[in-house]
NUSEFI-263805 format. One record per residue (C-alpha): residue number from 1; residue in one letter; chain; x, y, z. Coordinates in nm, 4 decimals, m for minus. Layout:
<sites>
NUM / a / A / X / Y / Z
...
</sites>
This chain:
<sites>
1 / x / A / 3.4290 / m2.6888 / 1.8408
2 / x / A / 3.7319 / m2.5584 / 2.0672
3 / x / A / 3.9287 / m2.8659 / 1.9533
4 / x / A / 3.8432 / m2.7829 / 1.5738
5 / x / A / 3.9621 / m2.3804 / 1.5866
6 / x / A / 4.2876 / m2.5338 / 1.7722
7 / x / A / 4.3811 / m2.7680 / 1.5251
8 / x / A / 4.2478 / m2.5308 / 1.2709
9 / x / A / 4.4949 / m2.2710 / 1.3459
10 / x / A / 4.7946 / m2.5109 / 1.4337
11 / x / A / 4.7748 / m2.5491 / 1.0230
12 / x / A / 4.7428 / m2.2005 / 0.9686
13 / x / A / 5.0635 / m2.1424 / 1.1883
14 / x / A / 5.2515 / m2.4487 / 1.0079
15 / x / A / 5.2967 / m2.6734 / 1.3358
16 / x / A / 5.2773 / m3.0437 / 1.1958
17 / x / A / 4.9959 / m3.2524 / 1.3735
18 / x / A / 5.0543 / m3.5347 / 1.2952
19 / x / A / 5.3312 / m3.8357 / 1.1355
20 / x / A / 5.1090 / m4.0530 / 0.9374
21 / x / A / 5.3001 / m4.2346 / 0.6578
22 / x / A / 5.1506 / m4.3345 / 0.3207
23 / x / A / 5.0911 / m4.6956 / 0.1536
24 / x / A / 5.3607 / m4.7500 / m0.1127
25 / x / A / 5.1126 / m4.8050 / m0.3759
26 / x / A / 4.9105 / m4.5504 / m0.4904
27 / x / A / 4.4705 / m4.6161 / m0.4274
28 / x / A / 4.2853 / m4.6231 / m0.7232
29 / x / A / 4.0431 / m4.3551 / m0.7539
30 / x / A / 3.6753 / m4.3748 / m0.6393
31 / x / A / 3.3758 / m4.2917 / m0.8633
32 / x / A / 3.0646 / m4.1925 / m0.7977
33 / x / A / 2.7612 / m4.0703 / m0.9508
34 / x / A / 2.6073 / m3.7899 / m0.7408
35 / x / A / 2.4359 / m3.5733 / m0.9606
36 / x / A / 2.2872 / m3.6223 / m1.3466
37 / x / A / 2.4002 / m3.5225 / m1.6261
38 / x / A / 2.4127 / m3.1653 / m1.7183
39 / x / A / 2.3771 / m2.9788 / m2.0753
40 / x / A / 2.7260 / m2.7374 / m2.0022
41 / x / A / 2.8254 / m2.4626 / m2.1830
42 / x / A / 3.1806 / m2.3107 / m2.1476
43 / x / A / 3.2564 / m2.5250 / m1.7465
44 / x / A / 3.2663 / m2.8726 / m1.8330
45 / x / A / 3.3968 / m2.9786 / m1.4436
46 / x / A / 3.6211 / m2.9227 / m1.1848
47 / x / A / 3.9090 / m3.0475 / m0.9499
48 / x / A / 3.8812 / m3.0113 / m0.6027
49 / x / A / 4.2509 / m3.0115 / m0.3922
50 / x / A / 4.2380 / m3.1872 / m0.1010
51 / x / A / 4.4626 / m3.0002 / 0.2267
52 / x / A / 4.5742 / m3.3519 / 0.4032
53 / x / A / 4.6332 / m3.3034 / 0.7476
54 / x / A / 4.9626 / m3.1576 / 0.7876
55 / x / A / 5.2581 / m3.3676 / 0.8531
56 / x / A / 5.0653 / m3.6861 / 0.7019
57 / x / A / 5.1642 / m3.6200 / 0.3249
58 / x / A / 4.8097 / m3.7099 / 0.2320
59 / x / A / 4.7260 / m3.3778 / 0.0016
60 / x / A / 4.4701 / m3.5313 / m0.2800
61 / x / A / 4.2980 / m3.4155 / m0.5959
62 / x / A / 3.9709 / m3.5121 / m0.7154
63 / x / A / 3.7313 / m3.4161 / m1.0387
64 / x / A / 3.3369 / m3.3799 / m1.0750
65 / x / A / 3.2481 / m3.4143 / m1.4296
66 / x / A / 2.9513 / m3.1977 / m1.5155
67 / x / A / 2.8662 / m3.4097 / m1.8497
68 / x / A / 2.8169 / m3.7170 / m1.6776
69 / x / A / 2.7863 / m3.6151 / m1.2733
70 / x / A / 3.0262 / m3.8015 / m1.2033
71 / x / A / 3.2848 / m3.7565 / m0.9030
72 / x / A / 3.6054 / m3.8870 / m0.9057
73 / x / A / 3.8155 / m3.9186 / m0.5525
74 / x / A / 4.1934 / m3.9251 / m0.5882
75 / x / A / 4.2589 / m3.8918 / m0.9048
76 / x / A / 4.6545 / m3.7639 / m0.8853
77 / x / A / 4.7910 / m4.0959 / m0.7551
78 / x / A / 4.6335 / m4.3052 / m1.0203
79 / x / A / 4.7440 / m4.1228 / m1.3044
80 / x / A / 5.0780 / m4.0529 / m1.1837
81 / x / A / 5.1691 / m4.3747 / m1.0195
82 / x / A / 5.5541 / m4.2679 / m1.1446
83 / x / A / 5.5412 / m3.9982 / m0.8229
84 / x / A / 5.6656 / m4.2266 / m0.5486
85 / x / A / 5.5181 / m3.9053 / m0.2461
86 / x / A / 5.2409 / m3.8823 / m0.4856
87 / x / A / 5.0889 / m3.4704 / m0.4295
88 / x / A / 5.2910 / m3.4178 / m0.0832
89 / x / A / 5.1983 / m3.2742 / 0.2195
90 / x / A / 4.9534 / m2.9808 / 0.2667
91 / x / A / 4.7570 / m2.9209 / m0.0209
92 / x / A / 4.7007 / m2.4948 / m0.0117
93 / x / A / 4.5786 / m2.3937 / m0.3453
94 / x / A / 4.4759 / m2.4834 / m0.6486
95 / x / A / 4.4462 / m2.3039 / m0.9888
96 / x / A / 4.3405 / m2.3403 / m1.3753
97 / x / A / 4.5804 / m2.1305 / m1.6620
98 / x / A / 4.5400 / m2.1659 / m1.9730
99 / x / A / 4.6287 / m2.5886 / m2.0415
100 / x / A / 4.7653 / m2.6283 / m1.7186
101 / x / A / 4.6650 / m2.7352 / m1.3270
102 / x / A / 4.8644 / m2.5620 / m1.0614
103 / x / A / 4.9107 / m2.6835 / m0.6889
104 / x / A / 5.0178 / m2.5373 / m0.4028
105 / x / A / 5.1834 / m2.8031 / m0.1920
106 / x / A / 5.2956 / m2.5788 / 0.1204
107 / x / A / 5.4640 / m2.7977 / 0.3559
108 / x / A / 5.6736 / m3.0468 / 0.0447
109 / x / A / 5.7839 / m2.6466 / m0.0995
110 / x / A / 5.6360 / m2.7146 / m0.4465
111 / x / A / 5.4096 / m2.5804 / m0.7256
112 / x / A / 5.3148 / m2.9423 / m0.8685
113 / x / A / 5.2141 / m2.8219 / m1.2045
114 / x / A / 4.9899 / m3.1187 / m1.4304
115 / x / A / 4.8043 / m3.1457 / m1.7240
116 / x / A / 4.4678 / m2.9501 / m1.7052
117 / x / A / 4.2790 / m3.2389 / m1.9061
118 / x / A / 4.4435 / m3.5708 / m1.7650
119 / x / A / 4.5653 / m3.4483 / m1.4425
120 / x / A / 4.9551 / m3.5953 / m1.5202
121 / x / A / 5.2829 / m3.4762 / m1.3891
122 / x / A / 5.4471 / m3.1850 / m1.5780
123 / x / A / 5.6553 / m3.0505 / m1.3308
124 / x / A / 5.7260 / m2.9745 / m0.9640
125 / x / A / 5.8952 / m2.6452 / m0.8835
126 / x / A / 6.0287 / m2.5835 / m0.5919
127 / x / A / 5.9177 / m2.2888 / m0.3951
128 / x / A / 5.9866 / m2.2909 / 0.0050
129 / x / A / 5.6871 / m2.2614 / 0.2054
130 / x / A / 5.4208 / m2.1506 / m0.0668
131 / x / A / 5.1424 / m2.0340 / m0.0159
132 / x / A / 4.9002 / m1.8862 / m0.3441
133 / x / A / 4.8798 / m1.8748 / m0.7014
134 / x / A / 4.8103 / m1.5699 / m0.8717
135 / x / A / 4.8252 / m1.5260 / m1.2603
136 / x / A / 4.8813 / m1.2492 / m1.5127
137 / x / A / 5.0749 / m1.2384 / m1.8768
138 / x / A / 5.2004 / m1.5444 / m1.9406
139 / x / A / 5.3464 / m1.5613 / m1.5566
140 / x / A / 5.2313 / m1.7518 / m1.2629
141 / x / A / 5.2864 / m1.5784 / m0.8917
142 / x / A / 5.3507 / m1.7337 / m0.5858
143 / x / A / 5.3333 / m1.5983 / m0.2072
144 / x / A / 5.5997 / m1.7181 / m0.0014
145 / x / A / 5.6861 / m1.7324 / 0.3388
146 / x / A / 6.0473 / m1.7823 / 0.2434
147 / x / A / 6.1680 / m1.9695 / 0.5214
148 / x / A / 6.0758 / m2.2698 / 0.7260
149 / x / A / 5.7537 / m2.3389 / 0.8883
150 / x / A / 5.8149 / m2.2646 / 1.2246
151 / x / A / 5.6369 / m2.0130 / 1.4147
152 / x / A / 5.8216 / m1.6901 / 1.5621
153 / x / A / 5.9946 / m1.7452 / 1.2486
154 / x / A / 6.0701 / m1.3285 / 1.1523
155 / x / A / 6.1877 / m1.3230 / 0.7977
156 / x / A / 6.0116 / m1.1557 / 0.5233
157 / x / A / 5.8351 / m1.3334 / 0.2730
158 / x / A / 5.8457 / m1.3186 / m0.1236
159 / x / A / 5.6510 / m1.3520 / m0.4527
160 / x / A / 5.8417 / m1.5576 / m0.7245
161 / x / A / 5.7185 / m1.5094 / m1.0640
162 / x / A / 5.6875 / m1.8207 / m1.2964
163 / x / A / 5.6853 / m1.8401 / m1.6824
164 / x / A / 5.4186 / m2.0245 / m1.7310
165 / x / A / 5.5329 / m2.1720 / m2.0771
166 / x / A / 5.8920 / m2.2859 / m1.9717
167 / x / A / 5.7765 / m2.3266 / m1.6217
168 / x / A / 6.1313 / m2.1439 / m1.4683
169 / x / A / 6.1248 / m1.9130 / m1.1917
170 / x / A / 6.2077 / m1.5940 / m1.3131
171 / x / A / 6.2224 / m1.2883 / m1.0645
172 / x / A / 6.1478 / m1.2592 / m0.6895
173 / x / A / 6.0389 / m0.9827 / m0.4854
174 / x / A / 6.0628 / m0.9263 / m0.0746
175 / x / A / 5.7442 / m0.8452 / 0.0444
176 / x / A / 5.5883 / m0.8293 / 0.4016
177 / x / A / 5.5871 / m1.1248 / 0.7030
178 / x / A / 5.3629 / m1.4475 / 0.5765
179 / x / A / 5.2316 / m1.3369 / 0.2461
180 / x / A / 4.8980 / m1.4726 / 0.2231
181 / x / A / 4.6592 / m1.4218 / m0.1303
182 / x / A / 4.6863 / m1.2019 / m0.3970
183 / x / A / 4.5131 / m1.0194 / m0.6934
184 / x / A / 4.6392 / m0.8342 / m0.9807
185 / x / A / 4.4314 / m0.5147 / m1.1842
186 / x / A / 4.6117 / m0.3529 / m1.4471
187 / x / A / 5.0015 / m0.3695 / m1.3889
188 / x / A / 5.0137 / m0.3981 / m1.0544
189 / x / A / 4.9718 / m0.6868 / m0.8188
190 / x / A / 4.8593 / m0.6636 / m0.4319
191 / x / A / 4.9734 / m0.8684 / m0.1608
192 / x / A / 4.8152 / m0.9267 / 0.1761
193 / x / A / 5.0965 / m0.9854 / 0.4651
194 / x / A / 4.9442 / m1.1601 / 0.7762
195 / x / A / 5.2091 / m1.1944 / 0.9791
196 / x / A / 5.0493 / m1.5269 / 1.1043
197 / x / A / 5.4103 / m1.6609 / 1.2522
198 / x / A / 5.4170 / m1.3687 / 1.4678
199 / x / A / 5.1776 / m1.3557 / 1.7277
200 / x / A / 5.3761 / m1.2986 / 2.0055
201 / x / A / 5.5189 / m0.9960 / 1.8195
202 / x / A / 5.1878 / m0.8966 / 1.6326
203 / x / A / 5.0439 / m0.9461 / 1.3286
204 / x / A / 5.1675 / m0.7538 / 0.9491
205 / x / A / 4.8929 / m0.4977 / 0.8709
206 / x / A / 5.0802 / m0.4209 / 0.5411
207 / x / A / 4.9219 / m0.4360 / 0.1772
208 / x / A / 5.1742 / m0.4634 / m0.0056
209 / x / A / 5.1897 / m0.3487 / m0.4234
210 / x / A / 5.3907 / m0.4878 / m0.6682
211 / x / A / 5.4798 / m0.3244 / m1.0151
212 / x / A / 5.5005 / m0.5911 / m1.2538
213 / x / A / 5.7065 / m0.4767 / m1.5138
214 / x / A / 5.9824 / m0.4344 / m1.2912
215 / x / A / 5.9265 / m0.6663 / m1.0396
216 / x / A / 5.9323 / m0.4641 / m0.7803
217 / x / A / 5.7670 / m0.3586 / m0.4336
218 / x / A / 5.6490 / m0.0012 / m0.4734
219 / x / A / 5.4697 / 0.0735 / m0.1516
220 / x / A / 5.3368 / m0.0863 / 0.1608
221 / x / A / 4.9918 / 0.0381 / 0.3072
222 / x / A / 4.8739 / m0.0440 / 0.6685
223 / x / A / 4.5528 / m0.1638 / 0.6731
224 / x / A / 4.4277 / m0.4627 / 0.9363
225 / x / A / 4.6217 / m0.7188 / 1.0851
226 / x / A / 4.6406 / m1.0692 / 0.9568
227 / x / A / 4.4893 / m1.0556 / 0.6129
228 / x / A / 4.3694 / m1.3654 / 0.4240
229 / x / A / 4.2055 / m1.3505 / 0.1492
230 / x / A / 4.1669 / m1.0770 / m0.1448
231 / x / A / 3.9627 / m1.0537 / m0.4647
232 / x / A / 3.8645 / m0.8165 / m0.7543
233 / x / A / 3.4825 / m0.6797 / m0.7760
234 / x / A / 3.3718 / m0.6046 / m1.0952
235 / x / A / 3.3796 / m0.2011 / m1.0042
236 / x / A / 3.8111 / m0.2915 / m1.0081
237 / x / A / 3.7755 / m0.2478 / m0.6343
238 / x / A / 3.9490 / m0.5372 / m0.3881
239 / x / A / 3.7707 / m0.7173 / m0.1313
240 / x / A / 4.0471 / m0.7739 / 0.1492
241 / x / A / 3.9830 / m1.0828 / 0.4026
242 / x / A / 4.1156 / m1.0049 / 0.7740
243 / x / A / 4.1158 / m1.3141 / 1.0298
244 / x / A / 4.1851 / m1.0095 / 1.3635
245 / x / A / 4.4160 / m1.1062 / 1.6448
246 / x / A / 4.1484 / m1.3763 / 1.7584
247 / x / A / 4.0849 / m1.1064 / 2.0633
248 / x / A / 4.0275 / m0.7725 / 2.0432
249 / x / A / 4.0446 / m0.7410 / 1.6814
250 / x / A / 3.8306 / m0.9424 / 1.5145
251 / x / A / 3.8127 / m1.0663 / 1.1702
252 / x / A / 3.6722 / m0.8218 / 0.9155
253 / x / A / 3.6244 / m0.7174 / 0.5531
254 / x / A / 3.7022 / m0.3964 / 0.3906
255 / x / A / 3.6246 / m0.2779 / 0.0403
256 / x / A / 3.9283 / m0.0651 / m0.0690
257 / x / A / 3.9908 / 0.1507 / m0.3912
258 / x / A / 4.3285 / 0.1074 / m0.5194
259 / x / A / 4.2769 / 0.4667 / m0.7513
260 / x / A / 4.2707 / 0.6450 / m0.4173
261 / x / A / 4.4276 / 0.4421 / m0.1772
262 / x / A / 4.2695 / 0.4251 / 0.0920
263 / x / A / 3.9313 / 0.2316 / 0.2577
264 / x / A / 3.5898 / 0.2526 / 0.0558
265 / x / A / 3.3450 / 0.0822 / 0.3117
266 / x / A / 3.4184 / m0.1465 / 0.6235
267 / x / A / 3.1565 / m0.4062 / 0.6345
268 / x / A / 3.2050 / m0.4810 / 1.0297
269 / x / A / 3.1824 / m0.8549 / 0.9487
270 / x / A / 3.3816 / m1.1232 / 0.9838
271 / x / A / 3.4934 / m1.3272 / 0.6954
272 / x / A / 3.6967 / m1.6576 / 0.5922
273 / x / A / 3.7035 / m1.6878 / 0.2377
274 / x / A / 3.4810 / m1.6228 / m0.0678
275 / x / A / 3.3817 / m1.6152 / m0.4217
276 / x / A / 3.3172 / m1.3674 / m0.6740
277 / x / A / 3.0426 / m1.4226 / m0.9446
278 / x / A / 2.9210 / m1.0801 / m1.1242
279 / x / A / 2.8456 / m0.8393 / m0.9014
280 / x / A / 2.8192 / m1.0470 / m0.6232
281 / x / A / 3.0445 / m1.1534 / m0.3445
282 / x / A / 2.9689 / m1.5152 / m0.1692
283 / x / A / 3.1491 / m1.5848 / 0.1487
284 / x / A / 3.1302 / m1.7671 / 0.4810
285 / x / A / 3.3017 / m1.6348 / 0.8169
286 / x / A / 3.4528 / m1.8897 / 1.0752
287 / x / A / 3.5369 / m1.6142 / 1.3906
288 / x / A / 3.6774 / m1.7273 / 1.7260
289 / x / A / 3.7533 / m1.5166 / 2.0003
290 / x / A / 4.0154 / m1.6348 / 2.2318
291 / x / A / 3.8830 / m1.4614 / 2.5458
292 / x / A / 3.5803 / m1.5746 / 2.5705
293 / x / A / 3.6415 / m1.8799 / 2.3689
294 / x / A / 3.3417 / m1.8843 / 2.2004
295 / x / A / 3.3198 / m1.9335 / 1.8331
296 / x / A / 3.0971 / m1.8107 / 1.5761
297 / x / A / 3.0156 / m1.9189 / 1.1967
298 / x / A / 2.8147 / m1.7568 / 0.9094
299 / x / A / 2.7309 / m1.7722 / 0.5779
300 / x / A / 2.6221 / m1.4302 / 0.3470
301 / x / A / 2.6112 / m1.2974 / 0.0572
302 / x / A / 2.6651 / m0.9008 / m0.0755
303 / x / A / 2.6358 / m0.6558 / m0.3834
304 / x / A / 2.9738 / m0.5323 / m0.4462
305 / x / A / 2.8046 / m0.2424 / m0.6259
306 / x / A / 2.6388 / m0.1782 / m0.2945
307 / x / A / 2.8431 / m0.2273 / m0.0316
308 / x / A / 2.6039 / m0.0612 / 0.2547
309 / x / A / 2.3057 / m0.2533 / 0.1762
310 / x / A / 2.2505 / m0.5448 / 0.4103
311 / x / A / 2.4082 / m0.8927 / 0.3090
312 / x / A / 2.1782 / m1.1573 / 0.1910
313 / x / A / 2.1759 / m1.5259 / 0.3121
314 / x / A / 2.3398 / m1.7389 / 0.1708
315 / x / A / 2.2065 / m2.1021 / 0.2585
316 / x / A / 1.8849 / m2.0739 / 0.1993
317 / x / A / 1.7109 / m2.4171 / 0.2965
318 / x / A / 1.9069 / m2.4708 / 0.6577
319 / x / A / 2.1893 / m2.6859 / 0.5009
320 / x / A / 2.4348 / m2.4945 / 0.6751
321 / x / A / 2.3798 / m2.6337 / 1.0057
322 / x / A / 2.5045 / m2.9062 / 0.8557
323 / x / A / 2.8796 / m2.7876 / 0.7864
324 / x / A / 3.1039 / m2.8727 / 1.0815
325 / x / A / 3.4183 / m2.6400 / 0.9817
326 / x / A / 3.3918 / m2.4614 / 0.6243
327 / x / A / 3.6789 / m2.4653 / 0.4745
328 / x / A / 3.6529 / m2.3728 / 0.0837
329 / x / A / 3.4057 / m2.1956 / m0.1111
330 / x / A / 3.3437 / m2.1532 / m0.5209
331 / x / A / 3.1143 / m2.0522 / m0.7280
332 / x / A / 3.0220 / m2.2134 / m1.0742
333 / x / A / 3.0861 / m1.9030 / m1.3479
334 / x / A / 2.7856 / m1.9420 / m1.5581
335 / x / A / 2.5007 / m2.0731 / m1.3909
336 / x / A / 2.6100 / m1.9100 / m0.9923
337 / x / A / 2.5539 / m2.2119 / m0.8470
338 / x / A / 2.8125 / m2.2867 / m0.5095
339 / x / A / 3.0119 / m2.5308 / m0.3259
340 / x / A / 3.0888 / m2.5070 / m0.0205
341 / x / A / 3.3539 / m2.7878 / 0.1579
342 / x / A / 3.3470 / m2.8962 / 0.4696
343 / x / A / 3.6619 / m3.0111 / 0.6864
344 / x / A / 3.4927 / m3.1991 / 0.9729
345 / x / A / 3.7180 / m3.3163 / 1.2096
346 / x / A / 4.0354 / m3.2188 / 0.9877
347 / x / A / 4.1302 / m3.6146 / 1.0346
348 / x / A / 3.8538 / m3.7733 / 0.8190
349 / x / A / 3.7172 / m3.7538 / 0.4707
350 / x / A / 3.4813 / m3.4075 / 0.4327
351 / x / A / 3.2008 / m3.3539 / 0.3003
352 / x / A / 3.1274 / m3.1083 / m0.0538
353 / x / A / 2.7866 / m2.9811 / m0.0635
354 / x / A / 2.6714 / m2.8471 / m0.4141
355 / x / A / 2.4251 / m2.5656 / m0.3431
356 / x / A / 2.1775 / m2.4037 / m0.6792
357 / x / A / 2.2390 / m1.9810 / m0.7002
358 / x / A / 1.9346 / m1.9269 / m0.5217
359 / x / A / 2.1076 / m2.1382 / m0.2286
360 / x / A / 1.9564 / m2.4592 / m0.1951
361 / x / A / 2.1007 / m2.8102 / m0.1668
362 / x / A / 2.1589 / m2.9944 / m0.5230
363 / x / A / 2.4228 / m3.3108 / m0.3963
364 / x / A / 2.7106 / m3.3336 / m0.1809
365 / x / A / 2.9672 / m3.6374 / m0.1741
366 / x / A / 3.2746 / m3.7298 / 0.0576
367 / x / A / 3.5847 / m3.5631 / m0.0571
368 / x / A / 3.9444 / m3.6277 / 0.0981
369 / x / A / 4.0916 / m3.5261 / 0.3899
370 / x / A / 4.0343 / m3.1280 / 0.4772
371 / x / A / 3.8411 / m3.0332 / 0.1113
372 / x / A / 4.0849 / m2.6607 / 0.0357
373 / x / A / 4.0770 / m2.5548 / m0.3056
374 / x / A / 3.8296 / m2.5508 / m0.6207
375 / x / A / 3.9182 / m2.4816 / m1.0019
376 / x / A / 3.7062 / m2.5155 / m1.2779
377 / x / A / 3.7861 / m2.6276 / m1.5795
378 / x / A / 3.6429 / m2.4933 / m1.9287
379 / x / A / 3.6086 / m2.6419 / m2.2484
380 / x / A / 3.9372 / m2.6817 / m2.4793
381 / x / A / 3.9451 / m2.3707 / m2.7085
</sites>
């Protein structure tokens, strides 16, 4: 497991493991029936983005059909056999708007932006070392570290701002080191800084808040060092991810009001990523702590109405022991049912368990290489 959190965080940090080169013709995708049929009503599927181990250029895409329960491996390459690097290298994250699938591709600098029904080429826009996808109005957002991947790297990062109908970059704003995820209520959007390049200098503590009609960075509030992940609760509160120092500060969640400010509740856990569906807040924590070198991983569940009352399991049937390295997590909209992905040995196909609401095992299948990113897709209007 020491060997896993290593490699783990050499892709966090952006330090290229390995060289692998890919076959000049693209594989035709796998299917596989791992589930029946389902009655849906507005989620009809979804695409699942695979990371690729960095440096290999082997970032994939697949599809689970709910009509027919039917998953589909590696779907991008056949229908766009015209893209000679097919996806690129380092799949990051992946996002539904409106008609349209958007990408992340960190380490090949692109948004690789496709048709939401077929999964074909649109357009790749180029956007150096990008992280997340964010939407609001018409515009697509993008966290960036702005310069090369390269640890020690000190430059401040950036969100560009997409029109999501001519698909140009349209404004940019400087934000804090190695903006991570971000969220948007009302007019404003919030950015988590991590810092992660800097760990000899220390970590960004800094949430920073956009205004979005001009573009600009209005404040920067210190928080906890190396943010992740962020999400709006139904009570227009954020949930705000932070991975620690590995050491002395250790990864955590805080609930904070952005009316007042400051910090609503610290929840004294650790946490990795998560999901939100109603009032509820699904998320697994991954925690290592360099001095003692022992690592640590659960999986929870709490009531964002009710922050102090104690989380609930999440697994509820022991599957969990199962899961090698979580590494993505989503939650069906309607029915609350989750997935959670599994990244093995970060050099092999995973592993995507589907789990029912009440947390129980329904199917799981083999996904690609590192399993990152899930986006569900809903009927055609």
């Amino acid at each position: 497991m020491k060997h896993r959190f290593a490699i783990s965080l050499l892709l966090l940090l952006g330090v290229a493991l390995c060289c692998a080169c890919r076959r000049d013709e693209p594989e035709a995708f796998e299917k596989e029936q791992v589930a029946p049929p389902e009655t849906v009503g507005q989620v009809v599927g979804f695409y699942l983005l695979n990371q690729g181990n960095m440096g290999s250029n082997k970032a994939t895409l697949d599809y689970f059909d709910y009509t027919t329960g039917i998953y589909s491996r590696n779907i991008f390459a056949n229908r766009n056999p015209e893209v000679t690097k097919e996806l690129g290298d380092v799949g990051n994250d992946l996002k539904a708007y409106g008609e349209k699938l958007y990408a992340v591709i960190n380490c090949s600098n692109l948004i690789e932006v496709m048709d939401l029904r077929t999964a074909r080429h649109i357009k790749a826009i180029e956007v150096p070392n990008c992280r997340y996808l964010a939407f609001a109005n018409g515009k697509a957002y993008v966290s960036s570290y702005a310069g090369p991947v390269q640890l020690g790297n000190k430059i401040l990062g950036r969100v560009v701002e997409i029109d999501t109908t001519t698909l140009q970059i349209t404004r940019s704003c400087t934000v804090g080191y190695n903006p991570e995820e971000m969220a948007v209520i009302g007019q404003k959007l919030y950015v988590v800084n991590s810092g992660g390049y800097l760990i000899d200098e220390g970590y960004d503590n800094r949430l920073s808040v956009i205004d979005l009609e001009s573009f600009t960075e209005l404040k920067k509030i210190e928080l906890t060092p190396n943010m992740q992940c962020i999400r709006v609760t139904g009570q227009n509160q954020l949930l705000i991810s932070s991975r620690g120092n590995y050491g002395d500060q250790p990864s955590n969640l805080l609930l904070f009001d952005p009316e007042s400010e400051t910090v609503a509740y610290n929840f004294g856990r650790a946490a990795s990523n998560m999901s939100i569906w109603g009032d509820q807040c699904l998320l697994y924590a991954w925690q290592y702590d360099q001095t003692t070198g022992t690592e640590h991983c659960s999986y929870y569940r709490i009531d964002t109405r009710h922050p102090e009352a104690a989380p609930a399991a999440l697994v509820t049937d022991g599957t969990d022991g199962r899961i090698a390295v979580p590494f993505c997590i989503g939650v069906h909209p309607e029915t609350g049912d989750f997935l959670l992905g599994d990244a093995a040995d970060y050099v092999s196909p995973g592993t995507l368990y589907c789990f029912s609401a009440s947390g129980r095992l329904k199917w799981k299948t083999t996904t690609g290489d590192i399993p990152a990113a899930v986006a569900f897709v809903h009927q055609k209007p």
